[in-house]
C-alpha positions in Angstrom: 0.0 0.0 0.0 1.2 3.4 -0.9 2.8 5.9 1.7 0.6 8.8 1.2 1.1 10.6 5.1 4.3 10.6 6.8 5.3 11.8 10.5 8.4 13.0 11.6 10.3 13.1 15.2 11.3 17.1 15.5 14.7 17.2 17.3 17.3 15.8 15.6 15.2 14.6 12.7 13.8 17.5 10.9 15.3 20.6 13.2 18.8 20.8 14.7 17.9 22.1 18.2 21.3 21.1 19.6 22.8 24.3 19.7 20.3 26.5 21.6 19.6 23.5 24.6 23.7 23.4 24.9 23.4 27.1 25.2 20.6 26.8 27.4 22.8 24.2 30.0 25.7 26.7 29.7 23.9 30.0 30.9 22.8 27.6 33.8 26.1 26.4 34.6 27.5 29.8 34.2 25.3 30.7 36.5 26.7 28.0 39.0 30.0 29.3 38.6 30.6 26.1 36.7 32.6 26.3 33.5 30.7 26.0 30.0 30.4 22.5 27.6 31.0 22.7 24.0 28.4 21.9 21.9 30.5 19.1 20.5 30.5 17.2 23.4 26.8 18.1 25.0 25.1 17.6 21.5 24.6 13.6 22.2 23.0 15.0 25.5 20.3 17.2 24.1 18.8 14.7 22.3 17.6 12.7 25.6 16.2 16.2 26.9 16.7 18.6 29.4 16.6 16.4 32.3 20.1 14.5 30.8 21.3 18.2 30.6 21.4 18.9 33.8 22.5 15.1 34.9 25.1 15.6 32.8 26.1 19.2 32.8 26.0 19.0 36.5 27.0 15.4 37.3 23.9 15.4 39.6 21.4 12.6 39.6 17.6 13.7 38.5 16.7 12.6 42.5 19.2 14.9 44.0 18.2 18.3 46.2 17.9 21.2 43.8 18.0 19.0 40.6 14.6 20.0 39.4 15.4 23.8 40.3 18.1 23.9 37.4 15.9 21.7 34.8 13.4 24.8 35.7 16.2 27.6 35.0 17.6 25.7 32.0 13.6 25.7 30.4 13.0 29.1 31.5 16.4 30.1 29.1 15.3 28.0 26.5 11.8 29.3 26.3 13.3 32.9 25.3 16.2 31.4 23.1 13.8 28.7 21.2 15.0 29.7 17.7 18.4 31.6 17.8 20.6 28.7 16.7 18.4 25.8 15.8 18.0 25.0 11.9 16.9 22.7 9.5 18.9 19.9 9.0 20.6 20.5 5.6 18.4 18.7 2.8 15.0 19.1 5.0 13.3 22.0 3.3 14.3 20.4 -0.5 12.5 16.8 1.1 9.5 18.7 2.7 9.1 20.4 -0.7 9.6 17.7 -2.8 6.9 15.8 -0.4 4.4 18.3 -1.2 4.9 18.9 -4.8 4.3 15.2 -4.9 1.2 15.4 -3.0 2.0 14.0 0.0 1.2 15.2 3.8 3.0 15.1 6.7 3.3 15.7 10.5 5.3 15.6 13.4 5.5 13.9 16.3 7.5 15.2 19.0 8.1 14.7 23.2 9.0 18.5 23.1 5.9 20.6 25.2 4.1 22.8 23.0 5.4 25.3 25.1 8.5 24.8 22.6 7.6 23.5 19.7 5.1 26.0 18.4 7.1 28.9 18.5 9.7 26.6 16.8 8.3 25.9 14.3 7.0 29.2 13.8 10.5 30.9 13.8 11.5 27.7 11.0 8.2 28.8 8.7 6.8 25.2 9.7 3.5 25.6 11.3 1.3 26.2 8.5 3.3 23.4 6.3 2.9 20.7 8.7 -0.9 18.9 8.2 -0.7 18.0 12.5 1.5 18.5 15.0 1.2 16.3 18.0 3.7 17.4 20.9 4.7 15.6 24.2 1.6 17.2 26.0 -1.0 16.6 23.8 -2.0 14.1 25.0 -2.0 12.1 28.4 1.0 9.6 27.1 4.4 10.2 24.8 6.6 8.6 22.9 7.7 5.3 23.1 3.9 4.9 23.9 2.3 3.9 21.2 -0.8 6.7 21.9 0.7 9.8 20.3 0.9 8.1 16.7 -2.0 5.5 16.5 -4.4 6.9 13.4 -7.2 7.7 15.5 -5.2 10.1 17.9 -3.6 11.8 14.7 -6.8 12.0 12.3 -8.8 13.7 15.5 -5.5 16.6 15.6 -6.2 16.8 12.2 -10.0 17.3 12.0 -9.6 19.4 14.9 -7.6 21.8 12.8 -9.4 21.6 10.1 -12.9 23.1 12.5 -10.1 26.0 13.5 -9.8 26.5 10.0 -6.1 26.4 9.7 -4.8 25.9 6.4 -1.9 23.4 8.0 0.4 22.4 4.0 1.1 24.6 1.5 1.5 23.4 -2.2 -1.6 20.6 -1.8 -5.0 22.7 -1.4 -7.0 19.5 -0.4 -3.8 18.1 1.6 -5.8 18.7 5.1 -9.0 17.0 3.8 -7.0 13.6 2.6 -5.4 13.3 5.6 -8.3 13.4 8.0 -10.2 11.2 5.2 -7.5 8.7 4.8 -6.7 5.7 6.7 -3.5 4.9 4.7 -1.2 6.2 7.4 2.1 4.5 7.5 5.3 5.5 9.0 8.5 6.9 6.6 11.5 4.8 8.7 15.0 5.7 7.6 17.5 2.5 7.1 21.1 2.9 6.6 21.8 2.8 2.5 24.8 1.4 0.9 26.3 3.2 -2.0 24.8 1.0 -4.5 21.0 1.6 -2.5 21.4 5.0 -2.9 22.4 4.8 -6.5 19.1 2.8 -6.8 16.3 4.3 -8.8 13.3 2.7 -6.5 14.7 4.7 -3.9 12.1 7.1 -3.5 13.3 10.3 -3.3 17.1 11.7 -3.0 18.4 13.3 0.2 21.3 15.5 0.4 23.8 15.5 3.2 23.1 13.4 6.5 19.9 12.5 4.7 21.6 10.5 1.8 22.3 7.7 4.1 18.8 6.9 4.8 16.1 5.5 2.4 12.4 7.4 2.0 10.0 4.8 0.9 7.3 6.8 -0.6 5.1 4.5 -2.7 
């Protein structure tokens, strides 16, 4: 059966977000009196969250005294600095296009609060391109659970925008509509490619960069 919808993880899958969490952890260290972290070695740390920030940053275990106090100070920081660093990943706005053009929706699925990821993806000219958005508080569970991207969950975001009247994907004027119609949801997974895969012309589309290890398989 064909891929016609596809949703994406947000941090380290479509946005870099590295840079501005580091910077977060190192106005909070600072702050300590404790000396900064290059974003070289932090980066692997921002994509478990802020709680591994701190454990890390700090050396501190999430159920020591005062722990929760600097995961607070290190989200207040990052709630004003959402945007200043972060980027696409190199290759992402060619593939989102390219998905479009080709008349295919998609979403994202993310742990990051809303809190975060709405003015995120406002800064990165996301929000109205994205046919849902489902974030790590809408609803009662997150990922690994299964709720945030079972069809039902994801086609009730969807209609719900659609009542708001939020035009949610450019380039596909009846994108919206489809998706809350359609119960052809699969997942895009990336798999490593070998030179030879990613010479292959089934591969369904072409990724630039980072992306042309991975395979899109976009019936």
């Amino acid at each position: 059966m064909a891929i016609n919808h596809l949703l994406f993880d947000l941090d380290g899958t479509l946005v870099d977000t590295a840079p501005d969490l580091v910077a977060a952890l190192n106005f909070v260290l600072t702050t300590h009196g404790k000396p900064k972290v290059s974003l070289k070695d932090a980066r692997c740390w921002a994509g478990a969250g802020s709680a591994r920030l701190i454990e890390q940053g700090f050396s501190l275990s999430p159920a020591a005294k005062g722990f929760q106090i600097l995961r607070d100070q290190l989200l207040d920081y990052y709630d004003q600095h959402v945007c200043e660093g972060s980027c696409l990943f190199p290759g992402i706005d060619q593939l989102l296009t390219r998905l479009e053009a080709a008349g295919h929706s998609w979403g994202i699925v993310t742990n990051k609060p809303a809190r975060f990821t709405d003015p995120l993806l406002n800064a990165l000219g996301l929000s109205h391109r994205a046919a849902v958005v489902v974030c790590g508080d809408t609803l009662p569970t997150n990922k690994p659970e299964p709720e945030p991207v079972l069809l039902d969950e994801i086609l009730t975001e969807a209609r719900q925008l659609r009542r708001d009247g939020e035009q949610r994907c450019s380039g596909v004027d009846d994108t919206v509509s489809r998706f809350v119609q359609s119960i052809q949801l699969r997942f895009a997974v990336g798999s490593p490619m070998s030179a030879e895969e990613r010479s292959d012309e089934r591969t369904g589309f072409e990724c630039c960069e980072q992306f042309d290890r991975y395979r899109l398989a976009v019936g």
